[in-house]
N, C-alpha and C positions, 0 to 999 in steps of 0.2 A: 251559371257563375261558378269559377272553379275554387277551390276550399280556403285558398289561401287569400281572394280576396272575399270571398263572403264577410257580409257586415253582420258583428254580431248582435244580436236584440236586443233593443235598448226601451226602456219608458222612458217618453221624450215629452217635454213642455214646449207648447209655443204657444209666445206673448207676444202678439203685434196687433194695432189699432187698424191695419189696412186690412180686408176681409180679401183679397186677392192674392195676400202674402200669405194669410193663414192658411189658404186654401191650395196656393200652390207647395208649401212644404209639407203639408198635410200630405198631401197624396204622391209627394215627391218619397217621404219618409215612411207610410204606413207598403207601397211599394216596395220597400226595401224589407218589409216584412215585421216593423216595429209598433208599436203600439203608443198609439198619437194623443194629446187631450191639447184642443186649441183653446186660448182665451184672447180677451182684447184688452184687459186693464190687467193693474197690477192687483187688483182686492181680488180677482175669479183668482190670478196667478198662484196668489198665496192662502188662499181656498184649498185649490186644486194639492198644491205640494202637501200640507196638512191632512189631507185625507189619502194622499195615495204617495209611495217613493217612485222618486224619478230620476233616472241615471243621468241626464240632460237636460239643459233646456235652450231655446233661442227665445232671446232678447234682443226687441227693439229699443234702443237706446232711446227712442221720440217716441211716445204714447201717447196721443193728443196733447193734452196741457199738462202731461203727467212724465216726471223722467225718469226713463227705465232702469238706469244706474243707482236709482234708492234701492230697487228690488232684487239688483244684486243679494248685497249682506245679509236681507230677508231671505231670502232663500237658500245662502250658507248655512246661516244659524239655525235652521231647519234642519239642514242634510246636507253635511261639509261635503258627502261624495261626490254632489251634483257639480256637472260639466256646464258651465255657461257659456254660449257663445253668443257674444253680440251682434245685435245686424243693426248697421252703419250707414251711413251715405257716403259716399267718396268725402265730402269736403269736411267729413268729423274724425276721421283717423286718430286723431290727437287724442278725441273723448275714449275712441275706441281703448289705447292704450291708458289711459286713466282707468278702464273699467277692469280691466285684466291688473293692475295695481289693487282695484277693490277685491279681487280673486276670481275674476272672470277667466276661463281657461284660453279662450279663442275670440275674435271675429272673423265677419265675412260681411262685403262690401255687398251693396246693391250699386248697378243690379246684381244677380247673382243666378249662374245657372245651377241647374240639377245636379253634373258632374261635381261641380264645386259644395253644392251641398252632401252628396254622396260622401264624397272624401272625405270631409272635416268631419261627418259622425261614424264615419268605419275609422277614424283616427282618432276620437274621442271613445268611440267602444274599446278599441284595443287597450288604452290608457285604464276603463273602468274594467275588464277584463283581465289585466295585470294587476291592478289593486286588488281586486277581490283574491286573488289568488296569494298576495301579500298577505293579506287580512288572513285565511285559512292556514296557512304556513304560521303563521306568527299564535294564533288562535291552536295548534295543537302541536307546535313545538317540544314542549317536552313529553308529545306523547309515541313522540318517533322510537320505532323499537324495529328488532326485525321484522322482514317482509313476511315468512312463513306462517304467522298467528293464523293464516286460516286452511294451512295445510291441514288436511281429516284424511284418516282412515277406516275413518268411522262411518258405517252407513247412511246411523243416523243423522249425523252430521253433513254428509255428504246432501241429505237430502236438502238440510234447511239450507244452504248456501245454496242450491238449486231452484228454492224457493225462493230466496231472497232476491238473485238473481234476474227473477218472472217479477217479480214485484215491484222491483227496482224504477224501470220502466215505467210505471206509472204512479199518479200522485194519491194512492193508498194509503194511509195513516199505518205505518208500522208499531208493534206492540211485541218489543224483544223482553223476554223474561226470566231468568235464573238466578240463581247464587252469584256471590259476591266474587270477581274475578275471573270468571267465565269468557270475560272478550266481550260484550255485551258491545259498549261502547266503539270496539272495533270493526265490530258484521256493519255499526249503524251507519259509519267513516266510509266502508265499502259498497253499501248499498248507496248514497251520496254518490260516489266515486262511478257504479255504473250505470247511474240516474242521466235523465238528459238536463238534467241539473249541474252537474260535475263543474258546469265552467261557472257557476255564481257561489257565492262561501256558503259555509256552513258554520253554525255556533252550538255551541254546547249550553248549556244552563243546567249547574248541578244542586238539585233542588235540598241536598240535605246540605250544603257548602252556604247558602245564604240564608239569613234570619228571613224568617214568611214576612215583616215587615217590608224585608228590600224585595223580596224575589218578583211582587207584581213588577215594581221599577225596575228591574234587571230586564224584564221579559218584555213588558209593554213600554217601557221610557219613563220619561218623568219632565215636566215643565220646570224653569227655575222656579226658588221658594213655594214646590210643591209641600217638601218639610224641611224640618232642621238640617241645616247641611247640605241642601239642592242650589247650589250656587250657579248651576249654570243647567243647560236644557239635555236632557239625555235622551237620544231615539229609540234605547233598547235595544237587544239581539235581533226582535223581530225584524224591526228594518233595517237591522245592518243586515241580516240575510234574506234581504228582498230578492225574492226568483229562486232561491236557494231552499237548504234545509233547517232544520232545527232540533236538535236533539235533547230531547230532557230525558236528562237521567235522574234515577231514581222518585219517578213520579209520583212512589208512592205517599212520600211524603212533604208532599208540595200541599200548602194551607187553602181550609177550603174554600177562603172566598178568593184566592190565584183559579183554584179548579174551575169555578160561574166565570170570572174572565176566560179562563181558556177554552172553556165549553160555546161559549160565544163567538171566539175567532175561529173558531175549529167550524161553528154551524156557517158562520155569513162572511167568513174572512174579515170580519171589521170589529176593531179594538176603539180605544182610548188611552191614553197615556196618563198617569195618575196626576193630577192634579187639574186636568184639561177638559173641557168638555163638546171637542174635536173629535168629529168620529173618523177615522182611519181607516183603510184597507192597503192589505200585504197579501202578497203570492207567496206564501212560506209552505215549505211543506214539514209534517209533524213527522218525527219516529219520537217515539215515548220507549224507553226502559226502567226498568225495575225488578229488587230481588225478592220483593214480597208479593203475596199473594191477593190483586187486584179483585179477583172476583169475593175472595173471601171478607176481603176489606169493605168491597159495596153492599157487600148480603150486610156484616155489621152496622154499616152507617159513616165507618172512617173515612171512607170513599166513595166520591158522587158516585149514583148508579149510571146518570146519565152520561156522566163522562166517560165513565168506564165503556158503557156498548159502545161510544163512539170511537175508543182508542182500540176494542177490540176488532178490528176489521182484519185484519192481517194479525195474527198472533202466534208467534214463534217462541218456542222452551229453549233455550241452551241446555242443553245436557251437562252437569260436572265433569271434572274432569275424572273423578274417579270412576264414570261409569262407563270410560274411553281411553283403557290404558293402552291402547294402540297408536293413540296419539304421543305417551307423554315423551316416549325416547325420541321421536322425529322432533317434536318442540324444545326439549331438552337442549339437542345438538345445535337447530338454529338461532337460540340462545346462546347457545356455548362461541358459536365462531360469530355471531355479533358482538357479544362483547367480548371476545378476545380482539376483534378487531378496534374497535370503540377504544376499549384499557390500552394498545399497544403492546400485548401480548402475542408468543407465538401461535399458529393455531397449535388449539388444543385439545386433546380426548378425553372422556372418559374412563377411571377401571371398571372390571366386570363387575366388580363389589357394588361400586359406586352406581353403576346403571341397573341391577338391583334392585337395590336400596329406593333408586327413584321410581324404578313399575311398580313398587310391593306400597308404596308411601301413599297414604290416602288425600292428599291434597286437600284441605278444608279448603285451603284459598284460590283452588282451583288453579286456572293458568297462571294469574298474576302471583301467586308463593312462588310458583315453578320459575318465573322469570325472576324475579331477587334471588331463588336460592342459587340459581349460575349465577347471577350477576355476582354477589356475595363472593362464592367459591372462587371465580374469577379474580377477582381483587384482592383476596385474602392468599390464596392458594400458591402454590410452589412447585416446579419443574412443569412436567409437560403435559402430566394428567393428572384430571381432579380428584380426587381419594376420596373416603369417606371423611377424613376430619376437615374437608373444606366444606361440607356440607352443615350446614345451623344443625345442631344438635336433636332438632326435636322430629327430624328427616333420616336419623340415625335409628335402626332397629334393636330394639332393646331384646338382649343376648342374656342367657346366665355363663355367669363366671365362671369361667373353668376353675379349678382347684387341683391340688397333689391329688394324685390318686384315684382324678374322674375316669373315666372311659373314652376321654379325649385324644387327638394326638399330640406328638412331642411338641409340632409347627403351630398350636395352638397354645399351647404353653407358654412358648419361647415369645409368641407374639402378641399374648398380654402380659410377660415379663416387659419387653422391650418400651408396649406403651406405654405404663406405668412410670418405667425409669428417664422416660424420657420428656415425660408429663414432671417428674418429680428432681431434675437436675437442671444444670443454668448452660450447659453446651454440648455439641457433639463430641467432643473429643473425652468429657467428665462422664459421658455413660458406656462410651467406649473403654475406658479405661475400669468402671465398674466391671462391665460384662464380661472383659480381657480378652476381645477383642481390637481391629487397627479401626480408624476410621470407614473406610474403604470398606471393607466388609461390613456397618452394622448403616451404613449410605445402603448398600442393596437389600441389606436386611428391610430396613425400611421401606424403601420399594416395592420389595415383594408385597410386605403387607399395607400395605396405601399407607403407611404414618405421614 
């Protein structure tokens, strides 16, 4: 089968009262390489959806004395992404289109061959295959930045993206860990990205961003009038990234009775959803991050022990960035001509000052200070390159003052007179005219010394 019509893997339901129809799209479908669960009524159907996510399902619209079009909206209201397609007899067409009104995606008529089923779930996959891909795009939108975040010059750097790489590959619990702005959440995006996971979404969950109250329901779902203000049924990240990833960040401070649930899903793949007492199973895979120290957390007690050996499988440090000043000027610049592009600015450079000032700067905030402080300088900043005064002030190297009389030269004199007077006046043409200088000349003065 050549690439472009390969059907993609779906988990697929089929509901039909005829044992010959189950069994022919059963092996018509699992053939195709998907992963099958047949029922004959509608109580196994919605069994079945509750414990496990399903990209699709076929429905027979006649289930003995039972109508399959109730079991529709049951099984939206479940899991709005599922794909229904009804199976019909020629003389219900009518019903058919009534059912795709209740939010049924498709029918297909009996009889029905193989080809015809083939089709309509390699047309149904591509449809859930572009959602998901919606879903991800919309899900870390604004965390679009430049491409180069994992450009290293760094050895040791070099290694763990080589690592992460081997890892990627398979369904190993990742455990990314450093300081705050490191990219943490970036390597997790990337590892995702070269997973054979890539084509189903991935969700983030940031554990210090939601009160421990919500964060089980964020993660595992929530029934309606589970609590105050559950007006309607929530699936959770989990099963919105069924087949996919999941990424918690900063795990270390996720509350401990979220840890016993996720210790749980993590051992048997199978959750509950708060207020439910439905047991569930997801194909999700874990990356965990965080900027605190997991092993030391569990020696104390803050941190389950058990959880922790099971997140430790795969455990990768980021390095700061100040232990990787070979990196900061490549990141710097990709920075610089992203968001000169982004702002609609021309591209732009660097002074010698200014790149400097950025290798010499110890980065508390790691990558992420380094990206606001281009961004900033970029949007704030004037002519063609950044100087030092577009840089936030606290990225500036504290200097002693020249004075009459130091051992300094003239050009450093002249260029903390100028900054001074031009901090301390309302125009260019009012300190030109102090200095008794024309404009023109204290414009390159300027220049020279990045003002």
């Amino acid at each position: 089968m050549d690439k472009e019509n390969k059907a993609t893997v779906l988990n697929i339901l089929i509901v039909d009262d005829e044992a010959n129809i189950r069994k022919t799209l059963s092996y018509c479908l699992a053939a195709e390489g998907h992963m099958v669960i047949a029922v004959s009524n509608p109580e196994d159907a919605v069994e079945e959806a509750r414990r496990r996510s399903f990209d699709m399902a076929f429905v027979d619209l006649k289930l003995g004395d039972e109508d399959g079009m109730e079991l529709i909206p049951v099984l939206l209201s479940d899991s709005s992404w599922i794909k229904i397609v009804v199976i019909t007899a020629h003389a219900s067409i009518e019903t058919a289109v009534e059912a795709i009104k209740l939010g049924a995606a498709d029918y297909i008529a009996k009889p029905f061959t193989p080809d015809q089923v083939k089709l309509i779930t390699r047309r149904m996959g591509k449809i859930r295959e572009l959602e998901t891909e919606i879903v991800s795009l919309r899900e870390n939108i604004q965390q679009i930045g430049p491409e180069n975040s994992l450009v290293t010059k760094n050895p040791g750097m070099q290694r763990i993206i080589e690592t992460l790489k081997k890892a990627a590959v398979s369904d190993a619990i990742i455990l990314l860990q450093g300081e705050s702005g490191t990219g943490k959440s970036i390597f997790a995006r990337a590892v995702h990205n070269w997973s054979l996971r890539a084509a189903k979404p991935m969700a983030v969950v940031a554990c210090p961003s939601v009160p421990s109250e919500l964060l089980e329901s964020e993660m595992f779902g929530h029934a309606r009038g589970a609590f105050t203000g559950a007006v309607r049924d929530n699936p959770g990240r989990i099963a919105a990234c069924e087949g996919g990833t999941l990424l918690l960040d900063e795990i270390g401070d996720m509350a401990p009775g979220v840890q016993a649930k996720l210790l749980r899903f993590i051992q048997d793949r199978e959750y509950e959803r708060l207020g439910e007492s439905i047991l569930r199973r997801a194909d999700v895979r874990i990356i965990a991050a965080t900027n605190a120290d997991l092993e030391k957390k569990a020696a104390d007690g803050s941190f389950r022990e058990d959880l922790f050996y099971r997140l430790n499988v795969i455990s990768l440090t980021i390095p700061p960035l100040r232990q990787r000043p070979e990196d900061i000027l490549p990141l710097a610049e990709g920075f610089l001509a992203y968001f000169s592009r982004v702002n609609h600015r021309m591209p732009l450079s660097f002074t010698d000052q200014t790149k400097e000032s950025l290798v010499n700067h110890s980065w508390p905030g790691n990558v992420r200070e380094l990206r606001n402080a281009v961004e900033r300088a970029v949007i704030l900043g004037n002519g063609d390159k950044i100087s030092m005064n577009d840089l936030p002030g606290n990225i500036i190297p504290a200097v002693k003052t020249p004075a009459i009389g130091d051992k300094v030269s003239l050009a450093a004199i002249e260029e903390l007179h100028i900054r001074r007077l031009m901090a301390s006046t309302s125009s260019l043409q009012e300190a030109a005219d102090i200095l008794g200088i024309d404009q023109t000349t204290l414009w390159r003065r300027r220049k020279t010394y990045g003002i």
